[in-house]
N, C-alpha and C positions, 0 to 999 in steps of 0.2 A: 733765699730769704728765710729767716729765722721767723718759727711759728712757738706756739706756746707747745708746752709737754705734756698736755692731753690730761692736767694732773686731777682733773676731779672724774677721771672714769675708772672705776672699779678695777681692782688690782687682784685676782683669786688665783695665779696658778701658784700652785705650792713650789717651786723652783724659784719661785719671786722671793717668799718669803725666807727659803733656806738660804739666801744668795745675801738678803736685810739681815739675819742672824750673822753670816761671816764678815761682812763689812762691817759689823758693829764690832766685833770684836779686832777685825782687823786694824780696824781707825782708831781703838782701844791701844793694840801691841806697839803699831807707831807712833801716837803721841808718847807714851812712855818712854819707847827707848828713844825718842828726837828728843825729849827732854831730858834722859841722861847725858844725852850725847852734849848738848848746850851744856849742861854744871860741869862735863868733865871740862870741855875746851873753854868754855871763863877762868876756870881752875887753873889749868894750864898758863892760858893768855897772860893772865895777870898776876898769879902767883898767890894764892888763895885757898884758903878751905875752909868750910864749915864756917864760912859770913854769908852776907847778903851779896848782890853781886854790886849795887851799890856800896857796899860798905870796902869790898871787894878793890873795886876803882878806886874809891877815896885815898886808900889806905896806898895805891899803886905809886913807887916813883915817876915824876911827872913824862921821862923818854918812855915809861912802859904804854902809858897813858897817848904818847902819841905815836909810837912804832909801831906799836898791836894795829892800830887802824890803817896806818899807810899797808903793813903788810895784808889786812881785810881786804885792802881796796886792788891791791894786785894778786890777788888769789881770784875776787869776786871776778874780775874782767877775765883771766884768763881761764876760768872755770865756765864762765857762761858763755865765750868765745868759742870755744868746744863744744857746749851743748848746744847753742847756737850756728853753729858752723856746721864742720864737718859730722858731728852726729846728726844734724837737722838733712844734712843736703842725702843722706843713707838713709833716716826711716822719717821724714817728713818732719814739718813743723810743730813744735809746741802748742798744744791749745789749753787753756785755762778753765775752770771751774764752769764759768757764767757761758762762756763759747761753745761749751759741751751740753750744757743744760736746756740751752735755748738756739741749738743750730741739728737740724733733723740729721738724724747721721753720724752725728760727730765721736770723735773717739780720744780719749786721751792715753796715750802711751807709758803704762806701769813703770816700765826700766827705766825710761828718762824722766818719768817723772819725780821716781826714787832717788835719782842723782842730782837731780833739781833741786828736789827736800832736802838732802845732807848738804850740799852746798849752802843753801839759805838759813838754814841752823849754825852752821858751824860761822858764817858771815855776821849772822847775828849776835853769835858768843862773843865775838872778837870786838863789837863794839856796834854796829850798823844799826841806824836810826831807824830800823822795822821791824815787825811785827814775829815772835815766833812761830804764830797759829798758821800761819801762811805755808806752812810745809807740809804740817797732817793734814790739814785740809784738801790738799792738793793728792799727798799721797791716797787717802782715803778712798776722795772720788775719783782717781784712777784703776784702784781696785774696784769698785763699786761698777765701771765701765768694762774693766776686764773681764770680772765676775761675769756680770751680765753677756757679756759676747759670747762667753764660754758654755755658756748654759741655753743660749737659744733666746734671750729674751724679746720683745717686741724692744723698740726704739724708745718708744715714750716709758718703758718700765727702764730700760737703761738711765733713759735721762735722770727720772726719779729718783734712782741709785747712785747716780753722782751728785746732788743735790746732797742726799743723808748723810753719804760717804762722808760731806766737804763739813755739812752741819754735826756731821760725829765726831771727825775731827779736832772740832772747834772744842767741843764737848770733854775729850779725851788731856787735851792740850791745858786746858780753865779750870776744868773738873764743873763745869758746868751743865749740865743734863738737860735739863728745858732750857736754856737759852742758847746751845746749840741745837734743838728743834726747832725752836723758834728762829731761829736763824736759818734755818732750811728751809721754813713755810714761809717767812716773811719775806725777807731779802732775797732768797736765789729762785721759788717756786712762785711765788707772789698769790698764795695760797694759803687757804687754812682749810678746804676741805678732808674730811674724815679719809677717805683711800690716799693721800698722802701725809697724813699725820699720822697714821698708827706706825708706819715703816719709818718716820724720820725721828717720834719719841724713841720707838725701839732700837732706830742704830744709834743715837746719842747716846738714852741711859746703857748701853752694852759699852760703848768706845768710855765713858769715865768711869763704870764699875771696873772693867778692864784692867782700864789704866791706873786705878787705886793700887792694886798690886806690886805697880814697878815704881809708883811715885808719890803714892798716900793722897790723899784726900783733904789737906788743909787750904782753909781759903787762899786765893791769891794775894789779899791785898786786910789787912788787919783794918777791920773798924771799932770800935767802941760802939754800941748801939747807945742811941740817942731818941730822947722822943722828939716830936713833931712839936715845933712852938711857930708861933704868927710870924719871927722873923724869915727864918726859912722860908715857910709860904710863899709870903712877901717879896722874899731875894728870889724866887724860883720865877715868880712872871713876869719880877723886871730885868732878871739876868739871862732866859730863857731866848729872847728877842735878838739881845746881843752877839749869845752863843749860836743862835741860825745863824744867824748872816756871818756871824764867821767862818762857821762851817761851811757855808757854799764857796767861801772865797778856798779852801783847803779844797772842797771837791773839784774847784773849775783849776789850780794847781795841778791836782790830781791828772785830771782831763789832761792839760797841758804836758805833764811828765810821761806822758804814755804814748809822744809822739814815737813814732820810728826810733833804734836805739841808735846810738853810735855802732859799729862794726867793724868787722877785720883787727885790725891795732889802734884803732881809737878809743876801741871799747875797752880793755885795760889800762890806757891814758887814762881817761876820762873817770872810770871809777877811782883807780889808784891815787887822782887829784882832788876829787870830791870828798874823799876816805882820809888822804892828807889835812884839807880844811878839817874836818871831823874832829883828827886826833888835837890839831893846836888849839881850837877850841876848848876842845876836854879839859889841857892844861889847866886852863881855868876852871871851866864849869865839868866836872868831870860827870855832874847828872845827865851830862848830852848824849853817852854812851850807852850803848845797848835799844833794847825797843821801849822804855819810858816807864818801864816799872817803878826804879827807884825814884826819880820825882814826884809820880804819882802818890806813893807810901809820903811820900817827906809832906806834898801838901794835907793828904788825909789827917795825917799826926799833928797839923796844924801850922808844920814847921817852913822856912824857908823866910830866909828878908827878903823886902819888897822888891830891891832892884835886881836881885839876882832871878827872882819870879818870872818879872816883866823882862830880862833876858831870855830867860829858858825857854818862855810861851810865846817867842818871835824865833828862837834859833830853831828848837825842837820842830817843830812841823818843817820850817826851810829846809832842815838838812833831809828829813825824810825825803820832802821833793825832789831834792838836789841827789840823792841817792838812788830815787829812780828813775830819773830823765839823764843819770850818768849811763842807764841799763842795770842797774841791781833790780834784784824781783825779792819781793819778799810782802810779808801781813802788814797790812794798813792798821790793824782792830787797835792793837794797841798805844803805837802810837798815837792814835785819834782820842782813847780814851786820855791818854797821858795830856794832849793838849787841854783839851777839855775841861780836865782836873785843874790845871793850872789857870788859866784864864779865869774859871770860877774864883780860885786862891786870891788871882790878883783884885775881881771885883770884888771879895768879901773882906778886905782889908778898908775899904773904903766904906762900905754896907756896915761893919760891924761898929762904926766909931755912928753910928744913928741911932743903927736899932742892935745892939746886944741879945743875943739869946739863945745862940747853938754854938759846938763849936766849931772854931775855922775848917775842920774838916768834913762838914757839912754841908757847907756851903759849896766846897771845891768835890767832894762827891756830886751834888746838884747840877755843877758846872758839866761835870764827866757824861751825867747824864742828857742834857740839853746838848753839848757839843755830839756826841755819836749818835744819840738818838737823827741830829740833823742830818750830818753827815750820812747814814747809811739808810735814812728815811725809813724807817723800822722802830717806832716807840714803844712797842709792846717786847719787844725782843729786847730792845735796851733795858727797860725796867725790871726786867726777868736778869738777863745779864747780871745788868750795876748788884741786884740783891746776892745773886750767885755768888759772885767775884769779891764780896765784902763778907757775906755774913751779917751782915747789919742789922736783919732783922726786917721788921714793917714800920720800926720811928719812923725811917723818913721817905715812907711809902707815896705820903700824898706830892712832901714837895717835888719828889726824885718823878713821880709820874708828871704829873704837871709838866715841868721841865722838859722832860723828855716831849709829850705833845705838843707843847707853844714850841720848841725850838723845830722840829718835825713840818709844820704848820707853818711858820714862817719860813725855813729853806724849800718849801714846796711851793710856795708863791713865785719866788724867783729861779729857782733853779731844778729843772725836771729829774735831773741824777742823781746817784749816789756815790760815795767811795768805789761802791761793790762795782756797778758798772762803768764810773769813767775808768777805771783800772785796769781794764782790758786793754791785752794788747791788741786785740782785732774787732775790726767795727763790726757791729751787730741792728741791726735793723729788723725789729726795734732791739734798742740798748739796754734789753732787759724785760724783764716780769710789769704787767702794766702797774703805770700808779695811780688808779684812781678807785 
């Protein structure tokens, strides 16, 4: 039975702390170099340099646009059939982030889960509708469980250190420092006490000072700062309501896609044909590719016509699912924000012919916000996040929090999960850090 991780008791042996020094730094070198590795292999895939990785695709002849992903999809299968199979049946099962944090004991294995990481990077270069933070994450708090073992630590200080590791990660991967703390205390610790915050601020801001080094420091996601006007507001508590309830229906998805995977050779079938849909898609909409960055940038800038929107913001999330209940493993964060973003886009097309006042990219920030805030039932983390990830500033401080709470608030009526824990591949009892 899974118990909590003891996380508000006092943490003072100096081994703890030198062990949060290496992991910060650790979850620093691998976000870096997994993000070299993703520009090198887009580079390659598609035949590219020094563009966007949407600009990238755009520009891609339409067979590059669909071979790239058929060949994703039979790499994905028979890469994770491997790690799955016959390395699992030699040193045991895979266990995830949340499995380790909240199961007394648990261990997650460095080597495979290094190999786990390059695989889901390189899957995601090639076009797959998930998340890149998904790798350092992983890698991070496997280090952070190794470390710990190495060193003698008590259980509950292990667990801790896969928790920072996974939120250093995140940190290392975004260049986002406090919202990958917050993403440690909120989402995986369900915590904000002082003995697990000083070690999860400290491995974050170490994992994206770090990683400045190998990959610099510019925002994700280009905003124009904007002030606060009454429309926003406005679009934020009636568009907030919408974006929960969407978002549980992507969490109970989520749920859904994390049955048992296909195995043996259905499990490269099954990706290789899911990865197929993908690429013919692309043809057309070639924003379907990768983990949702580039439509998320298209709707910020304001851009994108209505029916290709209301496409994207039905296909995007599907293939995600359809990607993981094929057996890909990979980051939810981004794709959830990219939904998010776009469903906002679609209701502010509608909202703005009322009341005029921001611009469109405002609104579908707002969206971004409300959608993952729901989704990973963590408002305070998202608002921190959404600010990280833009640059934006405090203009749209008030609507983006808001947002964030009403849609929070509304998927917690109906639905007790989050992304973070229906995602798991192993049941956990309880499913997670309590929520209330």
């Amino acid at each position: 039975m899974s118990v909590q991780p003891n996380a508000a008791r006092p943490t003072l042996a100096w081994r703890f702390w030198v062990v949060v020094l290496l992991v910060g730094v650790g979850a620093g070198i691998a976000g870096g170099l997994l993000t070299l590795l993703l520009h090198l292999a887009q580079d390659v895939a598609y035949g590219y340099s020094e563009r966007s990785f949407q600009e990238g695709v755009d520009g891609a002849p339409w067979w590059r646009r669909l071979l790239v992903p058929v060949l994703a999809g039979l790499v994905a299968g028979l890469g994770w059939w491997w790690l799955r199979g016959p390395v699992s049946r030699r040193l045991g099962a895979m266990r995830g982030v949340s499995a380790t944090v909240w199961t007394p004991g648990a261990r997650m294995g460095l080597g495979r889960t290094v190999l786990d990481g390059v695989l889901q990077i390189v899957i995601v270069a090639l076009g797959a509708s998930l998340g890149r933070e998904g790798a350092p994450r992983e890698i991070a708090a496997a280090l952070g469980s190794r470390l710990g073992e190495l060193t003698g630590l008590a259980d509950h200080e292990r667990r801790v250190l896969v928790a920072c590791g996974a939120g250093a990660g995140l940190a290392a991967v975004y260049d986002v420092p406090f919202g990958g703390a917050l993403f440690t205390l909120e989402v995986l610790l369900g915590s904000l006490a002082l003995p697990v915050a000083i070690p999860a601020v400290v491995t974050a801001t170490l994992g994206a000072v770090v990683a400045w080094f190998l990959v610099g420091d510019a925002a994700v996601y280009a905003v124009a700062p904007v002030p606060t006007t009454g429309s926003a507001v406005v679009f934020a508590v009636l568009a907030a309501p919408v974006c929960g309830l969407a978002a549980v229906g992507f969490v109970r998805l989520v749920r859904w896609a994390r049955r048992p995977a296909p195995t043996g050779w259905r499990l490269p079938v099954a990706t290789t044909g899911v990865f197929t849909v993908l690429g013919a898609l692309a043809i057309v909409f070639p924003e379907l590719l990768g983990n949702g960055k580039g439509p998320t940038q298209i709707v910020l800038d304001g851009g994108g016509a209505l029916p290709v929107l209301v496409a994207l913001v039905l296909l995007k999330p599907l293939l995600t699912i359809a990607s993981l209940r094929a057996g890909a493993s990979g980051g939810l964060f981004t794709p959830t924000l990219a939904t998010g973003a776009l469903l906002g886009a679609v209701l502010a097309r509608g909202w703005v012919l009322l009341w005029p006042g921001s611009p469109l990219g405002a609104y579908a920030l707002v969206g971004a916000a409300a959608f993952l805030a729901a989704a990973l039932q963590a408002p305070l983390a998202t608002v921190v996040l959404v600010l990280e990830l833009t640059h934006a500033g405090t203009g749209l401080l008030v609507p983006v929090t808001l947002a964030a709470v009403l849609g929070t608030l509304v998927a917690r009526l109906v639905e007790p999960q989050s992304t973070t824990t229906a995602a798991q591949l192993e049941p956990l009892s309880p499913p997670g850090p309590p929520r209330g």
